[in-house]
Biopython code that builds the backbone (N, CA, C, O; Angstrom):
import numpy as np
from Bio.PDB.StructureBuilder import StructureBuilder

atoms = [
    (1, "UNK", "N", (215.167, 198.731, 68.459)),
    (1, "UNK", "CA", (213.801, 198.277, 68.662)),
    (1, "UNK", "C", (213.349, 197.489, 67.444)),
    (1, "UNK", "O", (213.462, 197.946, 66.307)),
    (2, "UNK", "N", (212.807, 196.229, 67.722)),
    (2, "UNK", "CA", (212.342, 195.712, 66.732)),
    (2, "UNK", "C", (210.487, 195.791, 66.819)),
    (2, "UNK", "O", (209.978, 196.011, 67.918)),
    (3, "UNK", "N", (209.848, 195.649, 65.932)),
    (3, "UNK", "CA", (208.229, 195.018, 65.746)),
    (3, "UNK", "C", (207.742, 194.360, 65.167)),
    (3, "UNK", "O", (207.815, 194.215, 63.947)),
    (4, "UNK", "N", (207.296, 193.961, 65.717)),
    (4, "UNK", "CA", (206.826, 192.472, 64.317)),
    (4, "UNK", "C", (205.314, 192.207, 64.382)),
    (4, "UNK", "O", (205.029, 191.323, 65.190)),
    (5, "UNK", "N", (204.662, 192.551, 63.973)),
    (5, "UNK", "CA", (203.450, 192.741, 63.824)),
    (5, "UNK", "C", (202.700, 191.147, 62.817)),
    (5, "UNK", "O", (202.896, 191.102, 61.602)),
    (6, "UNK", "N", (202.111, 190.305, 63.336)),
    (6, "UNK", "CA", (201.519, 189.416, 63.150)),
    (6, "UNK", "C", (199.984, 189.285, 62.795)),
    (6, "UNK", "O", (199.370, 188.688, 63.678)),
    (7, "UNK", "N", (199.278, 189.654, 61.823)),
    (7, "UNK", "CA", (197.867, 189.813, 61.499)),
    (7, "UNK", "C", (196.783, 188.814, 61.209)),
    (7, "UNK", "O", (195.692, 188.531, 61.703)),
    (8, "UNK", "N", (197.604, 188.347, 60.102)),
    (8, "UNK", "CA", (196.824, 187.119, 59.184)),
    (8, "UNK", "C", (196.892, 186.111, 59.622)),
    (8, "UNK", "O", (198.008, 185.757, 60.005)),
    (9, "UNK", "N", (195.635, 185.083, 59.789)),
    (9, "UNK", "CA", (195.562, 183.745, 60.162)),
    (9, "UNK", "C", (197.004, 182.806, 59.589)),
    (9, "UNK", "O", (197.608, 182.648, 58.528)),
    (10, "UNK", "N", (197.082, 182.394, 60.817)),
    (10, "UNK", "CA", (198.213, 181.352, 61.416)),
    (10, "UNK", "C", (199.600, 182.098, 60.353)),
    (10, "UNK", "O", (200.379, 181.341, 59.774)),
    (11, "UNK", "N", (199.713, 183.429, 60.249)),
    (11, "UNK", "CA", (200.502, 183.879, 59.480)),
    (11, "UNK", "C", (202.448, 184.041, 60.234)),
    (11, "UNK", "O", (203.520, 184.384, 59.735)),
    (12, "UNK", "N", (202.147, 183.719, 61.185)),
    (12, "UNK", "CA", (203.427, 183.023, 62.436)),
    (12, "UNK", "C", (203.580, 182.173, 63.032)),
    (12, "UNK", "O", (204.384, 182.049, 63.957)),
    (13, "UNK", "N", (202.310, 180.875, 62.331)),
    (13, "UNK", "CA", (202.533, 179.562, 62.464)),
    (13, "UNK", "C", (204.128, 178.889, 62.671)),
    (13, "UNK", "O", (204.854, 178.743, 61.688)),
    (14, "UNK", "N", (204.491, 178.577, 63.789)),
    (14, "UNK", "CA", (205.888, 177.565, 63.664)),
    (14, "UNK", "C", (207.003, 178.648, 63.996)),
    (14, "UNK", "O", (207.745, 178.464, 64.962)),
    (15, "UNK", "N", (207.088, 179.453, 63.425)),
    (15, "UNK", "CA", (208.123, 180.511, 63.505)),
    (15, "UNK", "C", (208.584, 180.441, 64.866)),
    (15, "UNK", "O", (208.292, 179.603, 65.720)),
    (16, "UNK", "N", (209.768, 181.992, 64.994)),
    (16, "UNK", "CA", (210.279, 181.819, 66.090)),
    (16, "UNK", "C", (210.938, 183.400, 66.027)),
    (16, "UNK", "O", (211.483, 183.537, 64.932)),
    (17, "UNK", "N", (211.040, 184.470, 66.754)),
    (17, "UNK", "CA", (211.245, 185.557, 67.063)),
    (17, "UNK", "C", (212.012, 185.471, 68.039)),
    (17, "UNK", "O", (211.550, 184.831, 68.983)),
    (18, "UNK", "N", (213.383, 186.029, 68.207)),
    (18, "UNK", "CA", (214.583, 186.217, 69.358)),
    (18, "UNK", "C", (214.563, 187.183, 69.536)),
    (18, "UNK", "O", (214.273, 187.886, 68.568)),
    (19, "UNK", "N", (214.876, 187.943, 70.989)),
    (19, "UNK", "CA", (214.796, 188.933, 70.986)),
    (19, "UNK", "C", (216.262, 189.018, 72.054)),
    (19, "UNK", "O", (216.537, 188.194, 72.926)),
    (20, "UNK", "N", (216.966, 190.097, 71.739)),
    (20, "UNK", "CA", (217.961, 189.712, 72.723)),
    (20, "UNK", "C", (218.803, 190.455, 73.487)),
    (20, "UNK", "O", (218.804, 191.481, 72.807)),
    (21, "UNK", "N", (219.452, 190.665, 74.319)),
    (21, "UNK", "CA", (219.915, 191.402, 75.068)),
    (21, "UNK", "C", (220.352, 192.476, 75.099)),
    (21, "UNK", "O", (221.435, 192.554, 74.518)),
    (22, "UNK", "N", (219.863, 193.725, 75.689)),
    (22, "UNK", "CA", (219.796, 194.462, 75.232)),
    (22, "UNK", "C", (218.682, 195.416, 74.178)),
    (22, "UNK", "O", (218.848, 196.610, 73.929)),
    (23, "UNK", "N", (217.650, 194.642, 73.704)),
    (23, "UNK", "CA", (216.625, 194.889, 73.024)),
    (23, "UNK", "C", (215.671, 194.979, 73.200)),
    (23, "UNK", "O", (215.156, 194.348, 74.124)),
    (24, "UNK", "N", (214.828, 195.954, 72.263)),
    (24, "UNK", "CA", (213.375, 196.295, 73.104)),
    (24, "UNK", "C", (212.916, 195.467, 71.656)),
    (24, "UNK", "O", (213.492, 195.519, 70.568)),
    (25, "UNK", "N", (211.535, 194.594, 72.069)),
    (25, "UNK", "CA", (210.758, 193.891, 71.015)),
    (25, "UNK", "C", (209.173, 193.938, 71.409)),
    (25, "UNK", "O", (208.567, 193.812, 72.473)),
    (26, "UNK", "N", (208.852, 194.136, 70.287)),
    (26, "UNK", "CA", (207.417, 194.262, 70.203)),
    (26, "UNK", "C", (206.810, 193.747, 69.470)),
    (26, "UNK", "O", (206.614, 194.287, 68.381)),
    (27, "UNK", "N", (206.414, 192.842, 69.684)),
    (27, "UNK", "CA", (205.244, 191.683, 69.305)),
    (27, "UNK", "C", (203.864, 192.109, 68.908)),
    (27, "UNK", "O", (203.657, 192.668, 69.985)),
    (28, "UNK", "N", (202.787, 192.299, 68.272)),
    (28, "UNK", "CA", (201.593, 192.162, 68.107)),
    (28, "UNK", "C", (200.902, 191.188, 67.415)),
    (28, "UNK", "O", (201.325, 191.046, 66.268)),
    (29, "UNK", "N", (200.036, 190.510, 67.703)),
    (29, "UNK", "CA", (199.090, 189.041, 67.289)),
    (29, "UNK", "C", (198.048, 190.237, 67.772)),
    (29, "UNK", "O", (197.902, 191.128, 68.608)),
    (30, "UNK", "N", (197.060, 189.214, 65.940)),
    (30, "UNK", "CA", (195.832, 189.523, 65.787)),
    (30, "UNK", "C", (195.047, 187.821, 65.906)),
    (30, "UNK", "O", (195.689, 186.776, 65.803)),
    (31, "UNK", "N", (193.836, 187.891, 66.095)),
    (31, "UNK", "CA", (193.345, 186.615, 65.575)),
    (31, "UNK", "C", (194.243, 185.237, 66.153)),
    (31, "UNK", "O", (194.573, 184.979, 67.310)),
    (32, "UNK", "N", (194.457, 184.594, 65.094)),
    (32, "UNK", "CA", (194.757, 183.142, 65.115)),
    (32, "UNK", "C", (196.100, 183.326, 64.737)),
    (32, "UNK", "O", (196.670, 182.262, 64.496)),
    (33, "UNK", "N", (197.041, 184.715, 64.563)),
    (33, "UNK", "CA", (198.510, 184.491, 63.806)),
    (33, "UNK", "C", (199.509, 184.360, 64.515)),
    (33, "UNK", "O", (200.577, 184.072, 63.976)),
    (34, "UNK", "N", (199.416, 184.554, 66.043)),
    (34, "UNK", "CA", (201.160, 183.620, 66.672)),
    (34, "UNK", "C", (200.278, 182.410, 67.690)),
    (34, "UNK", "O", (200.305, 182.189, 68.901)),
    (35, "UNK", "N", (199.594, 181.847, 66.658)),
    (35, "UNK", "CA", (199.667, 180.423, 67.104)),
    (35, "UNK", "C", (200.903, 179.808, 66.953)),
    (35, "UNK", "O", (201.655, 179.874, 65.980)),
    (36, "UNK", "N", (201.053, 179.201, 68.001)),
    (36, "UNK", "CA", (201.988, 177.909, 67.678)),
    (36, "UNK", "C", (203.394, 178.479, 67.405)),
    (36, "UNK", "O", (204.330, 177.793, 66.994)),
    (37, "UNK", "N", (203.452, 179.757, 67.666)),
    (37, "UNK", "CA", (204.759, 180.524, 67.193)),
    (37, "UNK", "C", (205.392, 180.787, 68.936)),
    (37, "UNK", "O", (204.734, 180.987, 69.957)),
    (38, "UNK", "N", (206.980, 180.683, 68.745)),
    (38, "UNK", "CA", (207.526, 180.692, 69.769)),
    (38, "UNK", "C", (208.679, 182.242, 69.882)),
    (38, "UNK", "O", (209.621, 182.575, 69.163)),
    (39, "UNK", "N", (208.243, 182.712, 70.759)),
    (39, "UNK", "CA", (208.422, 184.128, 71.282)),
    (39, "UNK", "C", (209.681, 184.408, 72.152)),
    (39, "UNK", "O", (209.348, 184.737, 73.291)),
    (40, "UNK", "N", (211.515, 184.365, 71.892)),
    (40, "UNK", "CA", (212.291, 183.924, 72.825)),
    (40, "UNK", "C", (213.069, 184.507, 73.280)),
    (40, "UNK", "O", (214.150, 184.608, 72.700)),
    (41, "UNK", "N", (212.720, 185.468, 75.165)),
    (41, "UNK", "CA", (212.910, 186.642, 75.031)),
    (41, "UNK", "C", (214.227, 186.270, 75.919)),
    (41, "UNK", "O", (214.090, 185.485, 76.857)),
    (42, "UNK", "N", (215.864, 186.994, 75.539)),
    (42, "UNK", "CA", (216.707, 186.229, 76.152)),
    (42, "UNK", "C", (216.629, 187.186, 77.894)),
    (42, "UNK", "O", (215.835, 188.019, 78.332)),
    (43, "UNK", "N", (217.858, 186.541, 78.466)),
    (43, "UNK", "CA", (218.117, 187.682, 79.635)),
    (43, "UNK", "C", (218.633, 189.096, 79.078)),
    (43, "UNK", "O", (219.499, 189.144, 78.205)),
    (44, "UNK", "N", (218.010, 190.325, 79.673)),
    (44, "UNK", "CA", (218.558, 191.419, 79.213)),
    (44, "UNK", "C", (217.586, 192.273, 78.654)),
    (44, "UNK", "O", (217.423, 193.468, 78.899)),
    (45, "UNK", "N", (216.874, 191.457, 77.780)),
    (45, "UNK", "CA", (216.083, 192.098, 76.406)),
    (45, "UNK", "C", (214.489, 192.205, 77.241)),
    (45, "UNK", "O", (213.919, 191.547, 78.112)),
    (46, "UNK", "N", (214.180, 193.393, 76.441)),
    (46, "UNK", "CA", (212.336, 194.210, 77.237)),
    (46, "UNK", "C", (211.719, 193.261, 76.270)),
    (46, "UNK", "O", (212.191, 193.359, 75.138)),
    (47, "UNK", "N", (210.989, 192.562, 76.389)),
    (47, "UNK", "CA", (209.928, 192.182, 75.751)),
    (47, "UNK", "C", (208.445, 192.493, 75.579)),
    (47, "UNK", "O", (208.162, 192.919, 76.699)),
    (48, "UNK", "N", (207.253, 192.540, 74.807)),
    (48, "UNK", "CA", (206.622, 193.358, 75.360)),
    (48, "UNK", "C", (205.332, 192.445, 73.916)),
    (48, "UNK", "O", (205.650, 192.301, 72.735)),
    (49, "UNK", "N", (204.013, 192.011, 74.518)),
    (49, "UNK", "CA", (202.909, 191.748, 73.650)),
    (49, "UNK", "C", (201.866, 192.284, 73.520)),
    (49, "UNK", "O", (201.135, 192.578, 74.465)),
    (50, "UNK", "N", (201.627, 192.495, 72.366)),
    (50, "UNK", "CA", (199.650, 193.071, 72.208)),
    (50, "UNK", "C", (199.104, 191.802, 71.839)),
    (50, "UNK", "O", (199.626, 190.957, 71.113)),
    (51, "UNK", "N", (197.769, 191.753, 72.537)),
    (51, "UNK", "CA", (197.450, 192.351, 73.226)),
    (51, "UNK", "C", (198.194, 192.288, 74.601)),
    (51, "UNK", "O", (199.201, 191.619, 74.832)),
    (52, "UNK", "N", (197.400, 193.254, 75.639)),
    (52, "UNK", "CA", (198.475, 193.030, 77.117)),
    (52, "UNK", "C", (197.946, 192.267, 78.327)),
    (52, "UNK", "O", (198.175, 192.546, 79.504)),
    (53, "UNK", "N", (197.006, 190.993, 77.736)),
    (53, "UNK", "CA", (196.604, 189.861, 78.266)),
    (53, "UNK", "C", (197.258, 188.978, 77.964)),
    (53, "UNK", "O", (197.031, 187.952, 78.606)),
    (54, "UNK", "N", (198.251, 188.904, 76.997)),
    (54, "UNK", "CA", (199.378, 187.683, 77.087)),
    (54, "UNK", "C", (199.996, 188.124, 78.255)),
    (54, "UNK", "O", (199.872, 189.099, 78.996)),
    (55, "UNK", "N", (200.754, 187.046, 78.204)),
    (55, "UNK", "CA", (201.693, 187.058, 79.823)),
    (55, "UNK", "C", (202.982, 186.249, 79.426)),
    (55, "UNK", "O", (202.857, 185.053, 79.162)),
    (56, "UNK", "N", (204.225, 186.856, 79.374)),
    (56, "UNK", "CA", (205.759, 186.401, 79.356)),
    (56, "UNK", "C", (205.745, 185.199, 79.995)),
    (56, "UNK", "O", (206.690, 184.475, 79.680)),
    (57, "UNK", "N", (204.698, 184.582, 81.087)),
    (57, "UNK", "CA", (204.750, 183.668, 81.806)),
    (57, "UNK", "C", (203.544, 182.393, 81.387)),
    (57, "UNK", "O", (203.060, 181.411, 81.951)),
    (58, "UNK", "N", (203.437, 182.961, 80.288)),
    (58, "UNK", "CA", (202.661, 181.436, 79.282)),
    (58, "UNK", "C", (201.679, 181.143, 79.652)),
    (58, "UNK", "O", (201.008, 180.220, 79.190)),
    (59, "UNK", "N", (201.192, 182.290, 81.113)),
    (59, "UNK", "CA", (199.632, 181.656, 82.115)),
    (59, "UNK", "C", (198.429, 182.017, 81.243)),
    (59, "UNK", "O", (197.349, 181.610, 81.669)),
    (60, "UNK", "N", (198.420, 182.791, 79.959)),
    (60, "UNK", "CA", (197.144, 182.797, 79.514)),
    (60, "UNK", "C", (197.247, 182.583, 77.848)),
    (60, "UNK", "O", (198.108, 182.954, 77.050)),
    (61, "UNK", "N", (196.198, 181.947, 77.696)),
    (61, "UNK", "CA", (197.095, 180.877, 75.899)),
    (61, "UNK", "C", (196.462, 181.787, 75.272)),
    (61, "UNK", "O", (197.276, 182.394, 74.576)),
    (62, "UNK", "N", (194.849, 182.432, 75.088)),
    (62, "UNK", "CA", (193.985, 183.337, 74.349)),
    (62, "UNK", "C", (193.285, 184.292, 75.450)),
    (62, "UNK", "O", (192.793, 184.069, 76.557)),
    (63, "UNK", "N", (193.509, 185.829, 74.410)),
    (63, "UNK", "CA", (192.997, 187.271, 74.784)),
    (63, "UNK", "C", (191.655, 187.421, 73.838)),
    (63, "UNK", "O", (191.745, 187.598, 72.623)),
    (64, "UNK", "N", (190.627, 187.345, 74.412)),
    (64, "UNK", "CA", (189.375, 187.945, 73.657)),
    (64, "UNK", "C", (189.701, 187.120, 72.108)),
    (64, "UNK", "O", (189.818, 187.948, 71.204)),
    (65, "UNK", "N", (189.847, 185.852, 71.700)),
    (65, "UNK", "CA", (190.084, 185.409, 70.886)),
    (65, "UNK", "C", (191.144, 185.773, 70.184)),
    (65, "UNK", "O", (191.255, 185.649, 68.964)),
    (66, "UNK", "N", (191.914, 186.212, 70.896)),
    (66, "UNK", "CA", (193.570, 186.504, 70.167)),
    (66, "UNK", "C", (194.320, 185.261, 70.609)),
    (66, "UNK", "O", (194.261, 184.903, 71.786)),
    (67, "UNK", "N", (194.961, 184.650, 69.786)),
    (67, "UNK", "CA", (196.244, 183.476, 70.678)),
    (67, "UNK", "C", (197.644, 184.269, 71.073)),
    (67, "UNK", "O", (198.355, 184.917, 70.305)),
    (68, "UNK", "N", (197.800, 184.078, 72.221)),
    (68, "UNK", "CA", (199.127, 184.459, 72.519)),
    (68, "UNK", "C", (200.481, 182.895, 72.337)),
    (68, "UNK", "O", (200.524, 181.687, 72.569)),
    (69, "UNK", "N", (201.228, 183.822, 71.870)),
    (69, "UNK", "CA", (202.605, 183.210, 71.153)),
    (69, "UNK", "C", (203.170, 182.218, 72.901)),
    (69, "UNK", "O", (202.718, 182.396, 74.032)),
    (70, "UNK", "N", (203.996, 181.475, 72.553)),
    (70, "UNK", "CA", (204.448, 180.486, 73.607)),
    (70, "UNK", "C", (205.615, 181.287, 73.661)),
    (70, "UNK", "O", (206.208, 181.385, 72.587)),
    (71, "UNK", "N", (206.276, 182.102, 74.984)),
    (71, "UNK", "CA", (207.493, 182.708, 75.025)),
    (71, "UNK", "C", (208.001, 181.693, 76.152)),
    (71, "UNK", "O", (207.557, 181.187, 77.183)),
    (72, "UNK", "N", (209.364, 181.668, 75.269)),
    (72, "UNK", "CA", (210.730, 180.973, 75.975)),
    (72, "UNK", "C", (211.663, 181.769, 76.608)),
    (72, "UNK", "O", (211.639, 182.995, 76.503)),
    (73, "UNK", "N", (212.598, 181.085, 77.348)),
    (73, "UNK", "CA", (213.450, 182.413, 78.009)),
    (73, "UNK", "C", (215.332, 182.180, 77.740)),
    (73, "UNK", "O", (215.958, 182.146, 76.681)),
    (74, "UNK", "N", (215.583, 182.115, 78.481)),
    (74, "UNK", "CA", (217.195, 181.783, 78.040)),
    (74, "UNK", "C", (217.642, 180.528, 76.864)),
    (74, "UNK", "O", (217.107, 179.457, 76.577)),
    (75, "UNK", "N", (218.913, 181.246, 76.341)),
    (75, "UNK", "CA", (219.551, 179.585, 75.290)),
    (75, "UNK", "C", (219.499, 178.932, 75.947)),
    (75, "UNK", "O", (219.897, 179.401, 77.014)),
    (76, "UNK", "N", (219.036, 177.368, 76.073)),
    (76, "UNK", "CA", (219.443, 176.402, 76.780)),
    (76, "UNK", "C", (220.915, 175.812, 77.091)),
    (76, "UNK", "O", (221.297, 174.974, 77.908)),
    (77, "UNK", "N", (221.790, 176.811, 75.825)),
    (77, "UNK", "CA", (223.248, 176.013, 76.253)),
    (77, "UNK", "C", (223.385, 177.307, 76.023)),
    (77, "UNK", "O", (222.730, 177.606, 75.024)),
    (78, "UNK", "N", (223.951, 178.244, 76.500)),
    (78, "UNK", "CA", (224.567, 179.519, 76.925)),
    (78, "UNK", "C", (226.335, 178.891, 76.005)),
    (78, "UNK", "O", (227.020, 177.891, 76.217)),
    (79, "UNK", "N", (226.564, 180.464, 74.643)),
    (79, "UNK", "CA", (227.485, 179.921, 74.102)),
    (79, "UNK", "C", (227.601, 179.590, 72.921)),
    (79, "UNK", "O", (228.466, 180.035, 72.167)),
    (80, "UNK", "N", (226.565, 178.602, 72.562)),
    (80, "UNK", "CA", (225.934, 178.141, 71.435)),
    (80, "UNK", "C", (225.580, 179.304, 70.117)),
    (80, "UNK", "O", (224.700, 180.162, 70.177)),
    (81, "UNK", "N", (226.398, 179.096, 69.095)),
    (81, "UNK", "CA", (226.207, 180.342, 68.268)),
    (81, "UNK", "C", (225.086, 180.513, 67.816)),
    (81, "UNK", "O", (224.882, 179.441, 67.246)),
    (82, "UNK", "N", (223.944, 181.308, 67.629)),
    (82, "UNK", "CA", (222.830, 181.346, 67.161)),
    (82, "UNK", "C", (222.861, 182.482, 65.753)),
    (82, "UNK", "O", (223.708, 183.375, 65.781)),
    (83, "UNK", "N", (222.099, 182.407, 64.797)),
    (83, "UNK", "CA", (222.105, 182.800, 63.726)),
    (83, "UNK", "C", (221.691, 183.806, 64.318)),
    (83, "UNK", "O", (220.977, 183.608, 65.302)),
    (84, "UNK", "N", (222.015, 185.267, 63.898)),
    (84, "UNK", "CA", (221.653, 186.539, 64.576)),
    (84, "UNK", "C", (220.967, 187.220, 63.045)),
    (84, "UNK", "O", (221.727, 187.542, 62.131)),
    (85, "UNK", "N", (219.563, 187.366, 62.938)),
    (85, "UNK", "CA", (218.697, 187.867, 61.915)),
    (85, "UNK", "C", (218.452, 188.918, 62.460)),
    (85, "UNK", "O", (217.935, 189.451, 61.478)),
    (86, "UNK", "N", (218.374, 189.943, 63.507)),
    (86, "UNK", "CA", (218.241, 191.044, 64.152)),
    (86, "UNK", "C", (218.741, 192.376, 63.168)),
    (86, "UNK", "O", (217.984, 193.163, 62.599)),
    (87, "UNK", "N", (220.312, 192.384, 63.144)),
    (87, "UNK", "CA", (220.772, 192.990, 62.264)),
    (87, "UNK", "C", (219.608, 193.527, 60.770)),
    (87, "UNK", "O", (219.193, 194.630, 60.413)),
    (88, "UNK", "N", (219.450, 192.387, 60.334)),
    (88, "UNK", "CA", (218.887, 193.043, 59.051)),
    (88, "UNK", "C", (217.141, 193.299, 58.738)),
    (88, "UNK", "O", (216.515, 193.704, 57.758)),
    (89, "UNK", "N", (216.660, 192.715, 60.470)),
    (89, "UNK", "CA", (215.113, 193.779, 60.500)),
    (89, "UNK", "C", (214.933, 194.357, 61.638)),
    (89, "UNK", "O", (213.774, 194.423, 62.048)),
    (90, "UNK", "N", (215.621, 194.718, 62.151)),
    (90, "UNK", "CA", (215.622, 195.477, 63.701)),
    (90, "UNK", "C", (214.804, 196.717, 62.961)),
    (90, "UNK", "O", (213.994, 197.412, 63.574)),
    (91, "UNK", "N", (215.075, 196.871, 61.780)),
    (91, "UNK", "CA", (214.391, 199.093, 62.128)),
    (91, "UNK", "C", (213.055, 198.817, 60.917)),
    (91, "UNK", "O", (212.365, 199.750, 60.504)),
    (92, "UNK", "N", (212.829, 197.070, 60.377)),
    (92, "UNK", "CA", (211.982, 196.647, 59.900)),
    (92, "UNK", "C", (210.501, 196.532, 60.483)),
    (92, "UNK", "O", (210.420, 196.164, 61.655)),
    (93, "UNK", "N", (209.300, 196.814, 59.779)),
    (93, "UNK", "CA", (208.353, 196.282, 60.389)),
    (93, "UNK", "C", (207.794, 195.217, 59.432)),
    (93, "UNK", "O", (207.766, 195.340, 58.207)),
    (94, "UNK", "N", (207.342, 194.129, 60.149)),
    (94, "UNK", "CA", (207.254, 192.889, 59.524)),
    (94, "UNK", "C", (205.283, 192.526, 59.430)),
    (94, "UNK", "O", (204.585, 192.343, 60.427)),
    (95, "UNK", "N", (204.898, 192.511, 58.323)),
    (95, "UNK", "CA", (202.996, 192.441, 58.628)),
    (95, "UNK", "C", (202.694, 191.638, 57.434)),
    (95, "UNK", "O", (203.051, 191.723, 56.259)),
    (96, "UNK", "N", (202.090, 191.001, 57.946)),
    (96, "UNK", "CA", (201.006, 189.673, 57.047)),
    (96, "UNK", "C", (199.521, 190.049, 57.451)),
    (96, "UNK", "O", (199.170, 189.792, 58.603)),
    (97, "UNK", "N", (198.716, 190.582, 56.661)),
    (97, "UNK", "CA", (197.469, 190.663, 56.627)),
    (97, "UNK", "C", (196.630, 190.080, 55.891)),
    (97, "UNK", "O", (197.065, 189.710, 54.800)),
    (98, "UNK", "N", (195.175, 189.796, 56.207)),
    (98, "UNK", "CA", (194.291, 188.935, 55.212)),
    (98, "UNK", "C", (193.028, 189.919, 56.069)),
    (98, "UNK", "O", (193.101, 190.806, 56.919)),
    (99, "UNK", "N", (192.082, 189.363, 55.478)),
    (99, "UNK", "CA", (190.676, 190.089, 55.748)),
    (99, "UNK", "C", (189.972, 189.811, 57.224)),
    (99, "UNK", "O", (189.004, 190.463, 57.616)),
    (100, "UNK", "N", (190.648, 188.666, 58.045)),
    (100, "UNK", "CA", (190.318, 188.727, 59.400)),
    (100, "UNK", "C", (190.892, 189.956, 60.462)),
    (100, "UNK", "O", (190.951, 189.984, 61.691)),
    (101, "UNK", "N", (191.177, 190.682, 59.701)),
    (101, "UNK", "CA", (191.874, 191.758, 60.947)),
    (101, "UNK", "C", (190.785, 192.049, 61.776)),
    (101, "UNK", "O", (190.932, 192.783, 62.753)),
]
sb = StructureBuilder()
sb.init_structure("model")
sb.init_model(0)
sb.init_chain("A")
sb.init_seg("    ")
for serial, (resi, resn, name, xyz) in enumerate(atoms, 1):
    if name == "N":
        sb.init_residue(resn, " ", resi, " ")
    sb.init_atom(name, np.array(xyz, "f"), 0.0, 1.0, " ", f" {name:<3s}", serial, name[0])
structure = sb.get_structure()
């Protein structure tokens, strides 16, 4: 299980979170911090966002002024080696905070 907890303004700006087969991931955005951040849940893997007005299916962009992250779904080239960062924060929790919480 991974979590990645997102707090601080635009503090997951650009980024990009894989989540992958086989894996349970848990996302949380506060505020303005997975703007613009891309969420990429493969086949296999539970994905899962706070708040639970995002939607895996990209139909709602902001929750009560929360932005929900843009989630993608399969590699586009199935195969393609991808850098696997999982390994070394899977049992990590990851948090950027500032005073908008």
């Amino acid at each position: 299980t991974m979590t990645v907890k997102a707090f601080g303004l635009s503090s997951a700006f650009q980024s990009k979170i894989i989540c992958r087969s086989g894996s349970t991931c848990n996302l949380i955005c506060k505020s303005w911090a997975c703007n613009n951040m891309e969420y990429k849940c493969l086949e296999g893997a539970t994905c899962n966002i706070t708040p639970n007005g995002c939607k895996l299916d990209n139909s709602v962009d902001k929750v009560n002024g929360v932005m929900c992250p843009t989630v993608t779904g399969r590699v586009s080239r199935p195969g393609l080696p991808v850098r696997d960062l999982s390994k070394s924060v899977s049992e990590n929790v990851i948090s950027k905070t500032d005073d908008n919480d």
